[in-house]
C-alpha positions in Angstrom: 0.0 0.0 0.0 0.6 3.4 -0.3 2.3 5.3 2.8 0.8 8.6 2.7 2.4 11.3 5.1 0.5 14.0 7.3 1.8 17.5 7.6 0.0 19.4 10.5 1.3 22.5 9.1 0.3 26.5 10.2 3.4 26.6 12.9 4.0 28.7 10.5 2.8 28.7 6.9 6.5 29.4 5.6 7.9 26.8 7.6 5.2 24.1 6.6 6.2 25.0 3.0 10.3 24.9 3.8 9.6 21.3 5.1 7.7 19.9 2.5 10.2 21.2 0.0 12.7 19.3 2.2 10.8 16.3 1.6 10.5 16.8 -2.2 15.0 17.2 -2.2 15.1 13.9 0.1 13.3 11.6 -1.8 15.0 9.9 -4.9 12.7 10.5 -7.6 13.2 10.9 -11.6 9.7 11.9 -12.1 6.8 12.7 -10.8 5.3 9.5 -9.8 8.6 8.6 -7.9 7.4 11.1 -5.4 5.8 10.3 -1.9 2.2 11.1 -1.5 1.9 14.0 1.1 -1.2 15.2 2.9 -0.6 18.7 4.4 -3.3 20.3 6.7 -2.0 24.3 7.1 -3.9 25.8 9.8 -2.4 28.8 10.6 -4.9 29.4 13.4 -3.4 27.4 16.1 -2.6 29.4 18.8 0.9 30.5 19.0 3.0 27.6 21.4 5.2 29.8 23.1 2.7 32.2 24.6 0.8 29.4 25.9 3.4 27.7 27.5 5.3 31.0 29.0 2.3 33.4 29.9 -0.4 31.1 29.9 -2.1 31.7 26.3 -4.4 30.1 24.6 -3.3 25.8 24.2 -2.2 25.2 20.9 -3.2 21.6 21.6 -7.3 21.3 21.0 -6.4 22.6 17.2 -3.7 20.7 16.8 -5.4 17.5 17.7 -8.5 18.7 15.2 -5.5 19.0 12.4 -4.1 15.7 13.2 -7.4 14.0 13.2 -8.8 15.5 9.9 -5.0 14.0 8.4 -5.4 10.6 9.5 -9.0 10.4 8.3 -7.8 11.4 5.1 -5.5 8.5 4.8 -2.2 9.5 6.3 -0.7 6.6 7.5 2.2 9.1 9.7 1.9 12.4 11.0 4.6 14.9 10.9 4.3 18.3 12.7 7.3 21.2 11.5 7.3 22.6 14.7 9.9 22.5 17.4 8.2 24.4 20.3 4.5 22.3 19.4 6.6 19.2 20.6 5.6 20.4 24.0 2.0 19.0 23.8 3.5 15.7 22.3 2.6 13.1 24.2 -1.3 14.5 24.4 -0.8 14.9 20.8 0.2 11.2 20.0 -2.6 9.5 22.4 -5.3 11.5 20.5 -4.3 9.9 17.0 -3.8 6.5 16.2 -1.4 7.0 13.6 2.7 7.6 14.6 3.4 11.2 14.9 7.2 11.4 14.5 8.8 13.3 17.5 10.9 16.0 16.0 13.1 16.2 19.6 14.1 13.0 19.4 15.2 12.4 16.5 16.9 15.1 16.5 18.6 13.9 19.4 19.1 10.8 18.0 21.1 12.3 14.8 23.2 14.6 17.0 24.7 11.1 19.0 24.4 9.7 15.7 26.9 12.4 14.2 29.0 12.5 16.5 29.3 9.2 19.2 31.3 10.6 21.5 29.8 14.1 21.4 28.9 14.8 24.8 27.7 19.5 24.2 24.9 20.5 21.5 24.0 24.0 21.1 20.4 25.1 20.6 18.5 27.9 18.6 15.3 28.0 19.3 12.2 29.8 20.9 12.2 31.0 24.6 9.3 28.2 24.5 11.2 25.4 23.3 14.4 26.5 24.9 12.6 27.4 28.6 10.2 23.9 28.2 13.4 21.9 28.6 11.6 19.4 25.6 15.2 19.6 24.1 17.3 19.0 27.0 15.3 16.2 28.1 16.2 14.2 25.0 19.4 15.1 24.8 20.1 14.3 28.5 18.9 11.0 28.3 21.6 10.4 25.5 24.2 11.5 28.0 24.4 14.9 26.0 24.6 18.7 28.0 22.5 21.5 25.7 24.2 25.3 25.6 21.4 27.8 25.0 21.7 31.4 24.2 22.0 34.4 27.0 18.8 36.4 28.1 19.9 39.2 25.7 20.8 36.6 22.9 17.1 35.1 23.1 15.5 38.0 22.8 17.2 38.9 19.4 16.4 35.0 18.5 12.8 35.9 19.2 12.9 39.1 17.2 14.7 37.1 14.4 12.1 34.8 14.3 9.1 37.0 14.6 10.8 38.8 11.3 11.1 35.5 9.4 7.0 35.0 10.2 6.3 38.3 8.9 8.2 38.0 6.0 10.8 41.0 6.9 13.9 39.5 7.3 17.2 40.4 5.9 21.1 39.7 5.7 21.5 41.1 9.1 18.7 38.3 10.6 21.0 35.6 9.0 24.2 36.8 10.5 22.5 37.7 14.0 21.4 33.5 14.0 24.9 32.8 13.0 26.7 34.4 15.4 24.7 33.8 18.2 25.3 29.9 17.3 28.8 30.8 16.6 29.1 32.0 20.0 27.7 28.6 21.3 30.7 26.4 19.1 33.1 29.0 21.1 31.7 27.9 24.2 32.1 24.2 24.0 29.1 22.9 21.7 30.6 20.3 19.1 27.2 20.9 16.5 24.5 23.8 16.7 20.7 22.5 16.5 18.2 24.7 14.3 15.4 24.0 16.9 12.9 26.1 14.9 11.9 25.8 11.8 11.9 29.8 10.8 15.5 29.8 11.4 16.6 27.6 8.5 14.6 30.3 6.7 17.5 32.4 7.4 20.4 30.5 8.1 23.1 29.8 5.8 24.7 26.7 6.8 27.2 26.9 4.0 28.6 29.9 5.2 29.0 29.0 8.8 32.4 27.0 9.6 30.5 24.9 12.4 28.3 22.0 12.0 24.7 22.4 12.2 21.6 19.8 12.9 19.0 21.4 10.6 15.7 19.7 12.6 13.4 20.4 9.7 15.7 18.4 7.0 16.4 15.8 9.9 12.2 15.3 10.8 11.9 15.3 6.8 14.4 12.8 6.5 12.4 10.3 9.2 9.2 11.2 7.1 10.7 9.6 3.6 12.2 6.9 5.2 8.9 5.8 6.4 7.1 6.4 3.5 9.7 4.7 1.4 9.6 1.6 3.9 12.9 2.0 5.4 11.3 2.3 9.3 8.0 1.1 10.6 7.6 4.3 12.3 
């Protein structure tokens, strides 16, 4: 049969685009029918993840279970959900479904030790949500693995450079501000830098930086194809 993937996209709409484009590049395909079936559910109207989790917003987590749902009775067979800071709600997420939902965290953490055996520091861009949730440390820590995050005055840019990427006003300066920051992080002991949200790909250039990255929309693309092509169960 046919494995069809989910996207529960809208976390944001650029972002949901960026992964399924990631998907397209990863899979080996001379023609159009090589390609994988994708189902992909933007709903840009799920409440915004880190506001509910830092100043007690509205939960993300009733829309995002109405997104997954309306996926797998359309046939997906595996959900995927392009957002680091929604991971979160993942468990809640994953008992509401009966279909896998990848975990984005973990396999993340699972290509960092992957990468690099012996690596024992990852740094992390990310949201104050993601990075203040500890979602990403707890994975990593259970791999043996210590997470550097960016300072108080460092976040704050982060979040600025992300809200720019959502509106669409991002520049050079954006890209160089994400760079350096996870520059600073390599400096201070981290053997790979983790994108942990999936704007700042959108203005990263990880061909101009002379540290290794862990891009966690290619890597939760990556799991997505190798399911659908048959390579993992789940």
């Amino acid at each position: 049969m046919t494995r069809i993937i989910g996207i529960i996209g809208g976390m944001g709409p650029e972002a949901t685009a960026d992964f399924y484009r990631e998907i397209i590049r990863l899979t080996p395909a001379a023609r159009d029918q090589d390609h994988i079936p994708v189902l992909i559910y933007s709903n840009p109207q799920i409440p915004e993840r880190t506001t509910a989790i830092l100043q007690g917003g509205p939960s993300p987590l009733p829309l995002m279970i109405e997104t997954a749902r309306v996926l797998e009775r359309a046939g997906a067979g595996l959900l995927a959900m392009p957002c680091n800071t929604a991971h979160f709600y993942y468990g809640e997420l994953q008992a509401a479904v009966e279909v896998p939902v990848l975990n984005m965290i973990e396999e993340t953490a699972q290509a960092f030790s992957a990468r690099f055996p012996r690596g024992r520091i990852a740094g992390l861009l990310g949201t104050a949500g993601t990075i203040r949730s500890g979602i990403y440390q707890a994975a990593f820590a259970r791999r043996g693995i210590e997470l550097l995050a960016p300072g108080e005055e460092e976040q704050r840019l982060i979040m600025e450079g992300i809200g720019k990427v959502k509106a669409g006003t991002c520049d050079q300066a954006t890209a160089l501000m994400f760079e350096s920051i996870g520059a600073r992080l390599v400096r201070s002991g981290a053997e790979a830098v983790v994108l942990g949200c999936t704007e700042i790909p959108l203005a990263f250039d990880e061909h101009r930086v002379d540290y290794f990255t862990l891009n966690a929309t290619r890597i939760l693309a990556q799991a997505a194809v190798d399911w659908a092509l048959g390579r993992r169960d789940r």
